[in-house]
C-alpha positions as CSV (number, residue, x, y, z in Angstrom):
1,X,1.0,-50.9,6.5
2,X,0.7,-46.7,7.0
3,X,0.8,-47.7,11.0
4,X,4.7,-48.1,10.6
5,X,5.4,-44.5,8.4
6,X,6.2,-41.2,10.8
7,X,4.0,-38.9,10.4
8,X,6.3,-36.4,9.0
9,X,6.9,-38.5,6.0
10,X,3.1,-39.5,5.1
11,X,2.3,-35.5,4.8
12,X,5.6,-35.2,2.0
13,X,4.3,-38.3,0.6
14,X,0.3,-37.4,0.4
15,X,0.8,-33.6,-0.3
16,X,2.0,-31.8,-3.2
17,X,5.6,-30.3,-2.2
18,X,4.4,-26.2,-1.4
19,X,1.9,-27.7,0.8
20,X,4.7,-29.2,3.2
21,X,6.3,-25.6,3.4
22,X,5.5,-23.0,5.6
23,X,2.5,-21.1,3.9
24,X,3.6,-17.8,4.8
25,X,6.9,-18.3,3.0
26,X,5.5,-19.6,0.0
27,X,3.1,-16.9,-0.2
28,X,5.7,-14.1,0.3
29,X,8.3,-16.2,-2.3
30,X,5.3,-15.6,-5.1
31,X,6.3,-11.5,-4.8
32,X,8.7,-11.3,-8.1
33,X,10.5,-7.7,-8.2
34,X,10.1,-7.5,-12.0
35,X,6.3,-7.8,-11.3
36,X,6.5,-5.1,-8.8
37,X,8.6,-2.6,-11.1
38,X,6.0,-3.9,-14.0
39,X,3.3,-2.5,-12.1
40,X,5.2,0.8,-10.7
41,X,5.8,1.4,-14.5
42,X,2.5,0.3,-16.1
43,X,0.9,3.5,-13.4
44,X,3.7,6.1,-14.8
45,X,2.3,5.8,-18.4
46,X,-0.4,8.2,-16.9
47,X,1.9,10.5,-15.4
48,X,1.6,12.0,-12.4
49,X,-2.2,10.7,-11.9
50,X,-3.2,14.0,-10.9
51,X,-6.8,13.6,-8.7
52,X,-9.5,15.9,-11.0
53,X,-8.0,14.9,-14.5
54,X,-8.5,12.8,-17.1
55,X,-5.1,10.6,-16.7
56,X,-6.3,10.6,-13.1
57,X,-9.6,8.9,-14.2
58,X,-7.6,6.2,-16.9
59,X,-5.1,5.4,-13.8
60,X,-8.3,3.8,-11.8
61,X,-10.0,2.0,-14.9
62,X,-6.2,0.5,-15.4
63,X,-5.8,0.0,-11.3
64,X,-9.3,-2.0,-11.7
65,X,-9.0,-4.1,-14.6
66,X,-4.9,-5.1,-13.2
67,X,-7.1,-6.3,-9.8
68,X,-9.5,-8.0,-12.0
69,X,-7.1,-10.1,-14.2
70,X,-5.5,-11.5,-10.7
71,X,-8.9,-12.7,-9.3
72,X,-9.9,-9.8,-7.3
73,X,-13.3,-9.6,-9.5
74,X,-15.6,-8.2,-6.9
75,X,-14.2,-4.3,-7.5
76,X,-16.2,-1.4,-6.2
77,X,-15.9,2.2,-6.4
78,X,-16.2,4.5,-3.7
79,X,-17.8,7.8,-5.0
80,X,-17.3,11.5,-3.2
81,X,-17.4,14.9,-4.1
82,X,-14.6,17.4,-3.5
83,X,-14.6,20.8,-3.4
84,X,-11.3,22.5,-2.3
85,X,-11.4,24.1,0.6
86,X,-9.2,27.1,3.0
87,X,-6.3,25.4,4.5
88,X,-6.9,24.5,7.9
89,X,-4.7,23.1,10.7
90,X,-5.7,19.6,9.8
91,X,-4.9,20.2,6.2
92,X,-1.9,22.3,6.4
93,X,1.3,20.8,3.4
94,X,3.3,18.3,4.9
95,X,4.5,18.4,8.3
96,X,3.1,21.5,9.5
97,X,0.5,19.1,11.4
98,X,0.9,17.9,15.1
99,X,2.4,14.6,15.2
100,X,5.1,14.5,13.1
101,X,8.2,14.4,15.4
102,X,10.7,16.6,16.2
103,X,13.2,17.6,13.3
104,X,16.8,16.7,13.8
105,X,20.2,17.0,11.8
106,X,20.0,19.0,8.8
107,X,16.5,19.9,7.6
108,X,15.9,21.2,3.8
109,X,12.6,22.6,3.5
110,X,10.5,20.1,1.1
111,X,8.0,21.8,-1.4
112,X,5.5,21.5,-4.3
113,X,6.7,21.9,-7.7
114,X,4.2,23.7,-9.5
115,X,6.2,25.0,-12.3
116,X,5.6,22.6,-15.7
117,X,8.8,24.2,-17.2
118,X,11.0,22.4,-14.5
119,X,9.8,19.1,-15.9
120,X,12.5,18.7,-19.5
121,X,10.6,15.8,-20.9
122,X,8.1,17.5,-23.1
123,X,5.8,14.4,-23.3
124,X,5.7,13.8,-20.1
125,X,4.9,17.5,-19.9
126,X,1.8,17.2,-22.3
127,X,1.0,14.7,-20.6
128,X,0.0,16.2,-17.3
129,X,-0.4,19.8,-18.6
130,X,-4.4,19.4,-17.8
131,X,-5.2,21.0,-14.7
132,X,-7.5,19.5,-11.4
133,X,-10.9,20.4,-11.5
134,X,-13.4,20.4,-8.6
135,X,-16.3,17.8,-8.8
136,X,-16.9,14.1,-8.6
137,X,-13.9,11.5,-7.3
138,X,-13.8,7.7,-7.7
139,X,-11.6,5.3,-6.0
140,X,-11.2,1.7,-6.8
141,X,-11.0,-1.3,-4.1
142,X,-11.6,-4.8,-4.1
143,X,-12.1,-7.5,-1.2
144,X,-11.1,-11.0,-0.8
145,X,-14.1,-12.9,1.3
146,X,-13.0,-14.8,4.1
147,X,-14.7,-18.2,4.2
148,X,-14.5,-18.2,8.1
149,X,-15.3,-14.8,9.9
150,X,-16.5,-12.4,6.2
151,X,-17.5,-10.3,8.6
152,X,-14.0,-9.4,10.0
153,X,-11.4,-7.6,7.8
154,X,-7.8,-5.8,7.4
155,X,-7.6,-3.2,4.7
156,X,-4.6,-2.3,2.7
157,X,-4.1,0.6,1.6
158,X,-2.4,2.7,-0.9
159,X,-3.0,6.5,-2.9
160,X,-2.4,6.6,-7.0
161,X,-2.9,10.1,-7.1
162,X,0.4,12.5,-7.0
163,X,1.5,15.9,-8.4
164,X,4.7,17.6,-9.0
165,X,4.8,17.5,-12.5
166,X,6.5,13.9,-12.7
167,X,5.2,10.5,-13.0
168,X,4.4,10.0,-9.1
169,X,6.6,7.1,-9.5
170,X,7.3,6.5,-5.6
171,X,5.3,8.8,-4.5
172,X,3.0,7.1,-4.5
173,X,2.9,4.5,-7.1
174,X,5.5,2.2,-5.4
175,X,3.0,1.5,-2.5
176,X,0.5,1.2,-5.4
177,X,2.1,-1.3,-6.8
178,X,2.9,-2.7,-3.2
179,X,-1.1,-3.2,-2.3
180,X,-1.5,-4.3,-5.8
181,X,1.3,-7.2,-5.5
182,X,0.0,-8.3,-2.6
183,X,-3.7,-8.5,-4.4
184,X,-2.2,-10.4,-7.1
185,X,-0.6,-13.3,-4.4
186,X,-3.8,-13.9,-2.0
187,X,-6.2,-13.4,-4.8
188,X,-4.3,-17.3,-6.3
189,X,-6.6,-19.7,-7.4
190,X,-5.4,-22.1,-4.6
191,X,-5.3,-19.3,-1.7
192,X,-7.9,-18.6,0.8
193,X,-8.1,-16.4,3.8
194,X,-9.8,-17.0,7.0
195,X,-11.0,-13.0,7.6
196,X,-11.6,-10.6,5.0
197,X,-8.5,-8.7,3.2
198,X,-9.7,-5.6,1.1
199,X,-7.0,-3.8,-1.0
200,X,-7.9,0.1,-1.8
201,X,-6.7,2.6,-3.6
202,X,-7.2,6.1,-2.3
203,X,-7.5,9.4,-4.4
204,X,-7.2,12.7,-3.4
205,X,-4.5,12.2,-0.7
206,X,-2.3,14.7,-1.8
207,X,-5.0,17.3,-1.6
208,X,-5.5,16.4,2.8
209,X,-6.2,12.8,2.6
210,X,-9.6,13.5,0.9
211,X,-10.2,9.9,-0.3
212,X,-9.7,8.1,2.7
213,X,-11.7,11.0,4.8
214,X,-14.7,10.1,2.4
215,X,-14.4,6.3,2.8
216,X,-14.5,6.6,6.7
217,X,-17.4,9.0,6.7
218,X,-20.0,7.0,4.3
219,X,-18.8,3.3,5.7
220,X,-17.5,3.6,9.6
221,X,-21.7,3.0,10.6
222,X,-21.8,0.0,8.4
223,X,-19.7,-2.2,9.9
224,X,-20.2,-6.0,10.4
225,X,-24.1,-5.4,8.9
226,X,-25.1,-8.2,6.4
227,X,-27.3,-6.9,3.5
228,X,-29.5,-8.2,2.5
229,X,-29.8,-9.7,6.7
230,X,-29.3,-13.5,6.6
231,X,-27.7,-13.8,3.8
232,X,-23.8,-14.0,5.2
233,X,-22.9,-11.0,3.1
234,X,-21.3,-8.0,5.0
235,X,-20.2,-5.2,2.4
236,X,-18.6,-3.3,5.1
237,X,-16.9,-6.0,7.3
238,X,-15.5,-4.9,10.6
239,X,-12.5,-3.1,10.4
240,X,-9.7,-4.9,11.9
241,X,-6.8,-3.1,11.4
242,X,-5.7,-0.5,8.2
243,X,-2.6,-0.4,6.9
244,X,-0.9,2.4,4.8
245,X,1.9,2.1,2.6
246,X,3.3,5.5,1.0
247,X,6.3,6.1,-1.1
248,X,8.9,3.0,-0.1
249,X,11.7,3.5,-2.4
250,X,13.7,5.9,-1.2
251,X,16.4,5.3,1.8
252,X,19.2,7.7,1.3
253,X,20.0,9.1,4.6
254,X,20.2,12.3,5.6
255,X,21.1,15.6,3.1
256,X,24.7,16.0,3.4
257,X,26.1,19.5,4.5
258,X,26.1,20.8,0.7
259,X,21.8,20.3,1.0
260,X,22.1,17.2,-1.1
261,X,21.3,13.5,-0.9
262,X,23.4,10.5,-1.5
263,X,22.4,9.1,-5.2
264,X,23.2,5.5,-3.6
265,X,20.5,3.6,-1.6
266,X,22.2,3.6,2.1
267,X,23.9,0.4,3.7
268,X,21.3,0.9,7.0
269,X,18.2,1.3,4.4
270,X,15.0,0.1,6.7
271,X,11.5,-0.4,6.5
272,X,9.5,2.3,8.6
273,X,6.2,1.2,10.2
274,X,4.9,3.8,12.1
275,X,1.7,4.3,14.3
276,X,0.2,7.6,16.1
277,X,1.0,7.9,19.7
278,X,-1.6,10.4,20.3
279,X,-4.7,8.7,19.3
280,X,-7.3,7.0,21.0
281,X,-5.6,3.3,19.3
282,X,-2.3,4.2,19.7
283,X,-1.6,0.9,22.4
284,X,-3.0,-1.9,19.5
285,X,-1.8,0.5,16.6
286,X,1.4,-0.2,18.6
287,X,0.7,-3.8,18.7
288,X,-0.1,-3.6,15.1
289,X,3.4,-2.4,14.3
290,X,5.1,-4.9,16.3
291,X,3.6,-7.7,14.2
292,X,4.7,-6.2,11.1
293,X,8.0,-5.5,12.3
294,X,8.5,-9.3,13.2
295,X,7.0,-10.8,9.7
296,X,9.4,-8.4,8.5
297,X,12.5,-10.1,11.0
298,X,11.5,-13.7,9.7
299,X,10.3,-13.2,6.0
300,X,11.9,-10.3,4.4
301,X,15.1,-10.5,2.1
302,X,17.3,-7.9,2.5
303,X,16.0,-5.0,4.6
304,X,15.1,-4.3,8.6
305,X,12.3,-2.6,10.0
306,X,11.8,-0.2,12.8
307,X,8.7,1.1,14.4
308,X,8.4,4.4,15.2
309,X,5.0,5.9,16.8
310,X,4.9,9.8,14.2
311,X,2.2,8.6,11.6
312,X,1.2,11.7,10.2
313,X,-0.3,13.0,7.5
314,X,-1.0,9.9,5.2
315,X,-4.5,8.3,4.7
316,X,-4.3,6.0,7.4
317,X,-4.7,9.4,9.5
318,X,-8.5,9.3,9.1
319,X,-8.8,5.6,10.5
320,X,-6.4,6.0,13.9
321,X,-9.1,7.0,16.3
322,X,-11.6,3.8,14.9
323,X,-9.1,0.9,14.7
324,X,-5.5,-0.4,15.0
325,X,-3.7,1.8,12.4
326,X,0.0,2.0,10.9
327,X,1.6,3.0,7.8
328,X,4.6,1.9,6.2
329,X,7.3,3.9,4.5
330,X,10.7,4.5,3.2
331,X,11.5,7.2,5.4
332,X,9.9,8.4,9.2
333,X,6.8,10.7,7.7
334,X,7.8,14.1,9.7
335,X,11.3,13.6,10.9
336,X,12.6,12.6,7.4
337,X,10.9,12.9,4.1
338,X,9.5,16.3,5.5
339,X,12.9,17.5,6.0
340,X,14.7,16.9,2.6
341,X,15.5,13.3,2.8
342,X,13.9,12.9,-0.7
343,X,14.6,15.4,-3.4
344,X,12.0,14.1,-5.6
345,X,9.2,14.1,-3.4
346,X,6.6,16.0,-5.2
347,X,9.4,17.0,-8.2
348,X,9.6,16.2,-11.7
349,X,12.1,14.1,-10.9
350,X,10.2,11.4,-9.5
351,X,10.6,9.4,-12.5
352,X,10.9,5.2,-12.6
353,X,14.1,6.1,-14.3
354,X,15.5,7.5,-11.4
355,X,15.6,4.5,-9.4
356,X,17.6,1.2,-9.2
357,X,17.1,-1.9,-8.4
358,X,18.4,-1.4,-4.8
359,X,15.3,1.3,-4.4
360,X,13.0,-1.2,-5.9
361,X,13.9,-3.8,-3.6
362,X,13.7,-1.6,-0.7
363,X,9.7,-1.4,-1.5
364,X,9.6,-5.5,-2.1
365,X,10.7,-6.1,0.8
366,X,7.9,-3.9,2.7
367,X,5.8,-6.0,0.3
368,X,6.9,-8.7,1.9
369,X,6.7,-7.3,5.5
370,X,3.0,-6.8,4.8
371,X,2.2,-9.9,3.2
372,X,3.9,-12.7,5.8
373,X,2.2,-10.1,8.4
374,X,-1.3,-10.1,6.4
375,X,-1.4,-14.0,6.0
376,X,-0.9,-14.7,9.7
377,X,-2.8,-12.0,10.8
378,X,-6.2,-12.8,8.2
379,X,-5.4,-16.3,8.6
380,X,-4.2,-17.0,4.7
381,X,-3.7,-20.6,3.8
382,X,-3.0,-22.7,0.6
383,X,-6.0,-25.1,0.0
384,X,-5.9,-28.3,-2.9
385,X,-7.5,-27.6,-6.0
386,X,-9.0,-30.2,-8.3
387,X,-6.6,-30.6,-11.4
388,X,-8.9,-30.2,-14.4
389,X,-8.5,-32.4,-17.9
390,X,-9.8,-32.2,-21.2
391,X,-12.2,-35.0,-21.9
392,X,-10.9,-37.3,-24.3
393,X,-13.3,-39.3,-26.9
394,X,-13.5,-42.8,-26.6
């Protein structure tokens, strides 16, 4: 009798109702912004996460146990020592580096603050009075196995370490929060990806990118090896593509003539996905971006997303010259945020309570330009789980 039923029909009939949907838009429907602001503000109760601290250290045990209660149970650490060094041209403060563009419009020179006083919330103040202090680093990733090629993988990336004397809530715990979201969707009991996805969270970026540097030095050689050999486990897949995401609140525009930004989120807000023109993968980096930048024309909710080709100076500076490489942002990295477009960057006022929802939905909807993009591109699909029943006695 099934002969005489369209196909079309049989599928709605025979699957459950998600399953007859387009799987990327279910995926990127399971992003909730109160989840996402839940998490930004669950990482502020530690401050400004300071790498070399104490608060630092709690951050990463919270980061890991958050991955672990969506699924993501295989977490690792990377360790690494860090010992601060003299500046050099490669590790000069923001902007100073080659790549970054060239500065247009009005330009207010961006700095550190360093001065507790400036920060009037006297817990908060307590709270990250403890100073860095050289010596062993920990980061905290986790990777979901693809059943077809584990030996491939995308990693997403994000740093929870900040200074200024605030709570490092966008800078960087909204792109925190972003990988973390993303975790918490494709780690789903009923989601499985074809390649590998790993989601890691770097320290020591805002002391020259130190995590990341460390991560591509001990695990660049061990690519696509299986240990122990034959047994289909590779704990360094082959790196397919990185992708960055770094502070993604914050659209304002440009400072006005008085040296100030507007308090409101701008109109034109966008997504910024950038790659590195001048290195050696800038023509699949750019391919890279151009992916993202159409999962972000069919799937996101509210806000575009130009590609510009300045990355600079975040961690996915260390991978650009190994494999296709962008970062995502609120703001172009040198043109923009280095010139005064956000006043809290690195401030005490980088508080959650100085954002909206408009801010906060401006770093959703990069999480959802990265996760329709991750899903296609790491081959993410909804599979049928077995519905389980208590046995009843007879």
């Amino acid at each position: 009798m099934w002969r005489c039923v369209p196909a079309f029909i049989l599928i709605h009939i025979f699957l459950p109702p998600t399953f007859a949907q387009d799987p990327v838009k279910v995926l990127v429907d399971r992003l909730d912004l109160n989840k996402y602001k839940s998490t930004i503000k669950g990482l502020t109760q530690f401050g400004d996460r300071r790498e070399g601290t104490e608060r630092n250290r709690r951050a990463i045990d919270w980061v890991e146990q958050q991955l672990k209660s969506y699924g993501c149970l295989n977490t690792e650490r990377l360790t690494y020592n860090y010992e601060p060094e003299p500046r050099t041209r490669t590790n000069l403060p923001p902007n100073t580096a080659a790549g970054g563009g060239r500065p247009r419009g009005i330009r207010v020179p961006p700095s550190v603050n360093t001065d507790p006083m400036k920060q009037r919330n006297l817990k908060l103040r307590e709270l990250n009075r403890e100073p860095s202090t050289p010596g062993p680093r920990e980061e905290v990733y986790c990777t979901k196995i693809g059943v077809t090629h584990p030996e491939e993988m995308y990693i997403l990336g994000a740093h929870m370490d900040g200074h200024g004397w605030g709570e490092a809530a966008n800078d960087d715990g909204s792109g925190t929060a972003l990988v973390m979201e993303v975790a918490r969707v494709l780690n789903g009991p009923d989601v499985e990806t074809d390649r590998s996805i790993r989601f890691i969270l770097w320290n020591n970026e805002e002391t020259g990118l130190n995590g990341a540097r460390a991560y591509v030095d001990q695990r660049k050689d061990l690519q696509r090896k299986e240990d122990p050999p034959g047994s289909g486990k590779y704990p360094e897949p082959k790196w397919l593509g990185m992708i960055q995401h770094d502070m993604m609140l914050f659209d304002h525009g440009m400072p006005r003539s008085d040296g100030k930004v507007s308090k409101e989120q701008r109109p034109e807000a966008d997504v910024n996905i950038e790659f590195q023109m001048n290195s050696k993968m800038a023509a699949q980096s750019q391919s890279l971006a151009w992916t993202f930048e159409q999962a972000n024309e069919k799937y996101a909710t509210d806000y575009p997303a130009s590609v510009g080709s300045h990355m600079t100076n975040t961690d996915s500076t260390p991978f650009q010259d190994f494999v296709p490489t962008i970062s995502l942002r609120e703001n172009e990295r040198g043109t923009q945020i280095g010139n005064g477009w956000d006043p809290q960057w690195h401030q005490p006022s980088d508080l959650y309570a100085t954002y909206n929802d408009k801010d906060f939905r401006l770093g959703l909807n990069a999480g959802q330009t990265t996760l329709a993009a991750i899903v296609q591109l790491g081959g993410a699909h909804l599979v049928s789980r077995p519905v389980q029943t208590r046995a009843t006695a007879p």
